[in-house]
LOKOL-756498 format. One line per field, with one value per residue (C-alpha): residue number from 0; x, z, y. Coordinates in pm, 1 decimal. Layout:
<marros>
k	c(NUM  ...)
X	c(X  ...)
Z	c(Z  ...)
Y	c(Y  ...)
</marros>
This chain:
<marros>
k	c(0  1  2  3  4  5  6  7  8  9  10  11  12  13  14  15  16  17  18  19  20  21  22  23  24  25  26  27  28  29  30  31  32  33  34  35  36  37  38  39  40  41  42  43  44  45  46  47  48  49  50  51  52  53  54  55  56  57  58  59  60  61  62  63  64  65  66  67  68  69  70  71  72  73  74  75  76  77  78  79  80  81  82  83  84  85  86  87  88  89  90  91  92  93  94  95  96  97  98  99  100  101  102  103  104  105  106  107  108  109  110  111  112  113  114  115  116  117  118  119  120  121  122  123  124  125  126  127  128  129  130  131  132  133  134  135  136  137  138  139  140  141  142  143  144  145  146  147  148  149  150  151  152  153  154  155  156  157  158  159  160  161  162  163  164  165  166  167  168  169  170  171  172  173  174  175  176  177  178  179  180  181  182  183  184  185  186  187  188  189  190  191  192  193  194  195  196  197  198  199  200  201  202  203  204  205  206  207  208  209  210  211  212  213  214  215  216  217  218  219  220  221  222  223  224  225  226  227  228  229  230  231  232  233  234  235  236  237  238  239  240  241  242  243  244  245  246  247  248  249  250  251  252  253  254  255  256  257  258  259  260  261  262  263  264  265  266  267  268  269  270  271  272  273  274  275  276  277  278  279  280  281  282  283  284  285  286  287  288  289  290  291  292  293  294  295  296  297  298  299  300  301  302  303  304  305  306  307  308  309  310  311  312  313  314  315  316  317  318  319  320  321  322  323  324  325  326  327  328  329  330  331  332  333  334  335  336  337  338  339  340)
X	c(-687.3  -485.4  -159.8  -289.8  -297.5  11.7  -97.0  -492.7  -291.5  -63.0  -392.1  -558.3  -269.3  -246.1  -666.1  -602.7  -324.0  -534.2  -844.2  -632.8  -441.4  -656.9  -879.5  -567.5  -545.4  -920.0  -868.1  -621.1  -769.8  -1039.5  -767.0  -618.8  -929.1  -1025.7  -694.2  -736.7  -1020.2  -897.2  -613.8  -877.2  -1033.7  -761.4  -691.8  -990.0  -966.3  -651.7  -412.3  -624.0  -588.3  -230.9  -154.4  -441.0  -363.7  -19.4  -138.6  -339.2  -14.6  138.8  -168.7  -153.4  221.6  191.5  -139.7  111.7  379.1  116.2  30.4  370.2  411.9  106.8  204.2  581.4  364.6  131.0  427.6  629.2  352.3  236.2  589.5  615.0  267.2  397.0  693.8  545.2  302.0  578.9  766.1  416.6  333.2  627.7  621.0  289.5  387.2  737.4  522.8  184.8  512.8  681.4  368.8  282.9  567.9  558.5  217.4  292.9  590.4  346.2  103.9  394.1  561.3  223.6  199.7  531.6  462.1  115.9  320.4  641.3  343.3  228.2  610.2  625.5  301.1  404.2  741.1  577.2  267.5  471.2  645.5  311.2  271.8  -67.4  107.4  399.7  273.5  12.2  295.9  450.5  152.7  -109.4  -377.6  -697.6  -732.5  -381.4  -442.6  -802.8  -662.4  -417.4  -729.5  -926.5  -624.2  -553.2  -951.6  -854.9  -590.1  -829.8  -1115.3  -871.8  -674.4  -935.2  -704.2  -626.2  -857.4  -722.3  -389.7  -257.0  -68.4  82.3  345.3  644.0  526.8  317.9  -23.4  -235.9  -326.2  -517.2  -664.6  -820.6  -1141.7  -1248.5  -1630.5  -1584.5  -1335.2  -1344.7  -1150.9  -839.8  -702.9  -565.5  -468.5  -95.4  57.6  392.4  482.4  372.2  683.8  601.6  577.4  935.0  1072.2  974.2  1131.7  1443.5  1461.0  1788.0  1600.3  1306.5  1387.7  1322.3  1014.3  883.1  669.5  492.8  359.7  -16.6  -267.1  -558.7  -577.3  -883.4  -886.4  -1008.0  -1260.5  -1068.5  -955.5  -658.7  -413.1  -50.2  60.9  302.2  528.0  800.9  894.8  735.2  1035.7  1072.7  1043.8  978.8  1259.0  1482.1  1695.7  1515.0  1447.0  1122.0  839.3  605.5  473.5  247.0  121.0  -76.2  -309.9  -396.2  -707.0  -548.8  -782.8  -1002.3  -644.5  -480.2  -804.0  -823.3  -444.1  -457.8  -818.5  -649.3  -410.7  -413.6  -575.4  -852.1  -1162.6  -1066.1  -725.2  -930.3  -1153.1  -900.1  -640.6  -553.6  -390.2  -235.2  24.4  197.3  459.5  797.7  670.1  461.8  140.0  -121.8  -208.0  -407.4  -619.6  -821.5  -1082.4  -1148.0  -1108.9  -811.0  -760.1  -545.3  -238.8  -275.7  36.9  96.9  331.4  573.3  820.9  1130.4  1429.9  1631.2  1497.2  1318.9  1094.1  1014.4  788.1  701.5  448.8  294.6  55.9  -186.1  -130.7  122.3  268.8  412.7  591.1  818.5  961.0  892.1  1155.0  1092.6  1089.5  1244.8  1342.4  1083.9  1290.6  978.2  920.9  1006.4  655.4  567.8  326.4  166.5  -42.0  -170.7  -303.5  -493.8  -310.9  -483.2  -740.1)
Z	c(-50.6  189.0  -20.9  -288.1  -146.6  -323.8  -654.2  -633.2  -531.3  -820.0  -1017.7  -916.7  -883.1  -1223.6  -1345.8  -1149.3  -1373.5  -1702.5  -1611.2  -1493.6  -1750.7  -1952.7  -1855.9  -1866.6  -2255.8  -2290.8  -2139.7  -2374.2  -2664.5  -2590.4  -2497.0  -2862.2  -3020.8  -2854.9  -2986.7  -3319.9  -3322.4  -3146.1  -3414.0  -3655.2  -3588.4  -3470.0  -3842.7  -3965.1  -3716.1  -3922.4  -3734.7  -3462.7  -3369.7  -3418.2  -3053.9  -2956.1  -3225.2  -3039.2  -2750.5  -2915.0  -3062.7  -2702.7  -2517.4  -2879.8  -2754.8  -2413.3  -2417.1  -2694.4  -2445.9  -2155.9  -2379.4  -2407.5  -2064.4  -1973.8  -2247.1  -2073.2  -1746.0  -1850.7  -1987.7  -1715.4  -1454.4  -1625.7  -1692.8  -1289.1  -1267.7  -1489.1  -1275.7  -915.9  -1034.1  -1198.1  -825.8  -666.5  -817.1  -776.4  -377.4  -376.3  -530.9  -313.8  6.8  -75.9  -210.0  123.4  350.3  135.5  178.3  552.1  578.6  338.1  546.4  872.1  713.8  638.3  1007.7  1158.9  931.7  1077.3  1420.3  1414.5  1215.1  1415.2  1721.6  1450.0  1482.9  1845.5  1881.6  1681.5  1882.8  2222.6  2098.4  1904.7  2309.8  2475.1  2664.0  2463.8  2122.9  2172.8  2288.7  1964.7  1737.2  1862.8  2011.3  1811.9  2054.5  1964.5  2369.8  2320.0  1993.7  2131.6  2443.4  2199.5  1951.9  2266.9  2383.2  2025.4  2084.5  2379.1  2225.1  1945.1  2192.8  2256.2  1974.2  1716.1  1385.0  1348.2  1171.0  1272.4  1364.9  1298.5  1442.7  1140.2  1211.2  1120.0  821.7  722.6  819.2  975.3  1311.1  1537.6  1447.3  1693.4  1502.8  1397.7  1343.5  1106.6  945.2  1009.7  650.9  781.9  1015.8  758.6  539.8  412.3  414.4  376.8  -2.8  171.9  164.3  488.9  656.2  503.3  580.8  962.1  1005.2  867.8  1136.3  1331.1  1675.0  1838.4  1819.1  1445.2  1251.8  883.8  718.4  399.0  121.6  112.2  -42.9  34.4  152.5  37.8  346.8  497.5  286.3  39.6  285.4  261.2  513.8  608.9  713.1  1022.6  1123.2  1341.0  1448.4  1726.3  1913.4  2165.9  2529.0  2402.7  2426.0  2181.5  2075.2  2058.2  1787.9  1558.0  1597.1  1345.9  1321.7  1448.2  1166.3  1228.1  1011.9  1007.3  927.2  632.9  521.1  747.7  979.4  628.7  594.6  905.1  844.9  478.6  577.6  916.8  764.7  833.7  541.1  498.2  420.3  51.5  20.7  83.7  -207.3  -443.8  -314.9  -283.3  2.1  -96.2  17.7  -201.4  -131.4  -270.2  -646.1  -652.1  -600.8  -441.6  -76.3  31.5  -127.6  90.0  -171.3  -186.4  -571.4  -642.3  -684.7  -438.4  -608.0  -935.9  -1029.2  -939.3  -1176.6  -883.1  -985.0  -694.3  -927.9  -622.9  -344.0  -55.0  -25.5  -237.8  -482.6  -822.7  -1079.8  -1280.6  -1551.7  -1321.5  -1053.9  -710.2  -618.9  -281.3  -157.1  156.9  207.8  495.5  745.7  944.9  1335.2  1647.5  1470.7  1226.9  958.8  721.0  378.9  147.1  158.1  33.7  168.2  -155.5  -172.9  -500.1  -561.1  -828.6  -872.3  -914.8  -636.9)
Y	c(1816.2  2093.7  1976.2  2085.6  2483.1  2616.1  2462.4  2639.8  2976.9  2938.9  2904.2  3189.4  3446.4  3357.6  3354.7  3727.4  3833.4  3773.0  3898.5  4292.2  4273.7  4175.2  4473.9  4752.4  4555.1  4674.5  5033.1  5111.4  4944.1  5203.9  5473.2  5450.6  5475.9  5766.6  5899.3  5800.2  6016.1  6310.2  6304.0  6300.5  6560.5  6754.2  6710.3  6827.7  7176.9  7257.2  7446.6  7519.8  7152.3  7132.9  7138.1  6868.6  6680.9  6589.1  6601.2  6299.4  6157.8  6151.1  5979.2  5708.0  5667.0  5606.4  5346.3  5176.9  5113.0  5026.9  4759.5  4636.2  4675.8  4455.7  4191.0  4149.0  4121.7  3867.5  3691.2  3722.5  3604.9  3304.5  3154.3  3211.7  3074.4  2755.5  2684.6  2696.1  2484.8  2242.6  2292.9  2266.7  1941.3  1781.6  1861.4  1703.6  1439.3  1424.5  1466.4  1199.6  952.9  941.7  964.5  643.1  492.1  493.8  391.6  50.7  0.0  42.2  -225.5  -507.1  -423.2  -495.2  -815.9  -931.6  -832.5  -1076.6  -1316.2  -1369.0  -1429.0  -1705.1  -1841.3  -1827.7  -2027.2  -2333.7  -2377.8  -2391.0  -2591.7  -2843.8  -2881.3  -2958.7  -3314.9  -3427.4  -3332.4  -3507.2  -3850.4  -3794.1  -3798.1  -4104.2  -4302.7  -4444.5  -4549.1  -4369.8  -4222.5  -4059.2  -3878.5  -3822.8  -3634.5  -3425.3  -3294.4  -3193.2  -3017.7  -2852.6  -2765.4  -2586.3  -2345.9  -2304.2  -2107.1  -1879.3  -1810.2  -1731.9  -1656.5  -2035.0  -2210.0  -2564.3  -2774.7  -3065.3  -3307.0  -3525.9  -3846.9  -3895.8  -4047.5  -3733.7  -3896.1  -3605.9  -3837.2  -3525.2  -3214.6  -2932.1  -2919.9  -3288.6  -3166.8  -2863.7  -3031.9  -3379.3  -3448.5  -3380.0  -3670.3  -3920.4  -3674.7  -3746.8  -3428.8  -3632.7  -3434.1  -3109.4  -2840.2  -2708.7  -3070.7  -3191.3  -2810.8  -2895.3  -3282.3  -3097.4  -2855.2  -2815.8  -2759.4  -2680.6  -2335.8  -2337.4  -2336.8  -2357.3  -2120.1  -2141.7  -1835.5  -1761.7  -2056.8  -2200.2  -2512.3  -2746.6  -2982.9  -2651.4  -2535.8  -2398.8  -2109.9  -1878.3  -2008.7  -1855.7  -2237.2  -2262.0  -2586.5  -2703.3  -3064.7  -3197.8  -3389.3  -3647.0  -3527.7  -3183.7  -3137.0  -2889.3  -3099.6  -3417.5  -3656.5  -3578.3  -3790.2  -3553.5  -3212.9  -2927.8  -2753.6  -2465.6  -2286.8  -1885.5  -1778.0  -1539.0  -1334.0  -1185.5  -1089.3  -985.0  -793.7  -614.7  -463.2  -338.6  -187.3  -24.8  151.5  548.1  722.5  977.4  940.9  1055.3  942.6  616.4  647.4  772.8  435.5  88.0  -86.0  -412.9  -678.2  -875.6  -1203.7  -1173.1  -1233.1  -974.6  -1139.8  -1006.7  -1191.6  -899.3  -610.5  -366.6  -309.7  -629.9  -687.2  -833.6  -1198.9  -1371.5  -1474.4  -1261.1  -1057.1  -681.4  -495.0  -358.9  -147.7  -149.6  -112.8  -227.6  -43.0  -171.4  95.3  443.0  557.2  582.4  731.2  504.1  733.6  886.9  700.6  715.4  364.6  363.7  74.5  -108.1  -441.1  -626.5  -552.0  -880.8  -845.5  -1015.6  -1364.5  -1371.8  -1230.9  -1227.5  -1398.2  -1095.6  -933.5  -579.0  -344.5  -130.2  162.6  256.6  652.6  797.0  1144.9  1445.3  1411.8)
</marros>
């Protein structure tokens, strides 16, 4: 990768220092030999070699302190070498940490942005005409006239896979999709959080949301379930007769985002986007792997968002901010990084 630059200079100033110094180490290896021998036979001239013979002492001397010379060098180069590495790495690191971190904290802000939508959706719905004489009238034309207008809203809002219209006494009575899943009316959803979270809602203006899980009246699909009390007259402060639930098509949506977000080509071989619910466990994984529910060993210590090294790997992480109302459900975007690449 281009961060990795100062790290592969680093590496090669200091591959250059060993291989000259390492040949100035072989020139005067070759230098003191050649003086050996001149002293030699210097020696062997008698005193007509006196004066070459130090002349050969001198050029012994100096290739002797060259050598020291080049040692100090070599020494003093690589500890350099070892410490902008050190600094090197730890930039990299510094630098992929943070980019990570924005990215997971652009994945969970687009996850609350499609989500608070989600939120807005069941509060008008709930305040439509055919759902609210559904939930109080139980002559089959009325609840017939409220599943062809939940049929409707379902052509064009593709991410739901159904909704429901359930009494007051949780009994599903309508749904939008009574062919491909024609389980669902009669259902009693009565024990259901997100039902009894919804007839205990203050107003109209409030809704109920529910964590990741699949739901087997649907086909055993992944659905982020959202709820709100459908009230008499429509009205926001009126008296609940039963509930809207609606039901998002999780994971292709989920998949979309965590497969979106902005990395390269390699930086997407090397990592793995997630999202995980406020226990750690995984609700999304962009490779596709990872089992939906099946813990993630997060590390925050505390903080909503940061980094961490985990081995050889980069964990970059950000809680869900929430966004407008929809204050979000304590979600983290995750990018995992093998390091190194």
């Amino acid at each position: 990768m281009q961060d990795n630059t100062i790290l592969k200079l680093a590496y090669d100033i200091s591959e250059m220092t060993h291989d000259k110094v390492g040949a100035i180490e072989d020139i005067m290896q070759t230098t003191r030999i050649l003086a050996l021998n001149a002293r030699i036979e210097a020696a062997r001239a008698g005193g007509a070699g006196a004066a070459f013979g130090v002349v050969a002492e001198e050029i012994g001397r100096v290739s002797e302190e060259i050598n020291h010379i080049a040692a100090d060098f070599r020494q003093a180069v690589e500890g350099h070498t070892r410490r902008i590495e050190e600094a090197g790495g730890e930039m990299l690191v510094a630098f992929r940490g943070q980019r990570l971190t924005d990215l997971s904290l652009n994945a969970i802000e687009i996850i609350d942005r499609n989500l608070f939508e989600r939120s807005c959706d069941v509060r008008w719905w709930a305040t439509d005409s055919a759902v609210v004489a559904a939930a109080g009238d139980p002559r089959p034309a009325v609840r017939q006239h409220a599943s062809d207008r939940l049929a409707t809203i379902l052509r064009s809002y593709v991410v739901y896979l159904d909704l429901w219209i359930a009494d007051a006494e949780g009994r599903v009575v309508a749904n939008g999709r009574p062919h491909r899943y024609p389980n669902a009316v009669g259902l009693n959803v009565a024990r259901s959080d997100w039902f009894q979270q919804a007839m205990n809602t203050a107003s109209g203006d409030d809704f109920t949301v529910a964590d990741i899980a699949r739901n087997s009246a649907l086909d055993d699909a992944a659905v982020a379930t959202y709820a709100t009390a459908i009230r008499s007259g429509g009205d926001a402060d009126g008296t609940p007769l039963g509930v809207l639930g609606i039901f998002f098509d999780w994971t292709p949506q989920a998949g979309d985002v965590v497969q979106g977000v902005g990395l390269s080509d390699e930086e997407r071989a090397q990592c793995r986007v997630m999202l995980l619910d406020a226990e750690h466990r995984l609700i999304a994984d962009a490779t596709g792997g990872g089992e939906l529910g099946s813990p993630y060993p997060l590390r925050t210590e505390g903080r909503e968002r940061g980094y961490y090294q985990d081995g050889d790997k980069l964990v970059a992480f950000a809680l869900t901010p929430g966004y407008e109302t929809y204050r979000g459900l304590g979600w983290y975007g995750v990018i995992e990084c093998q390091l190194g690449g």
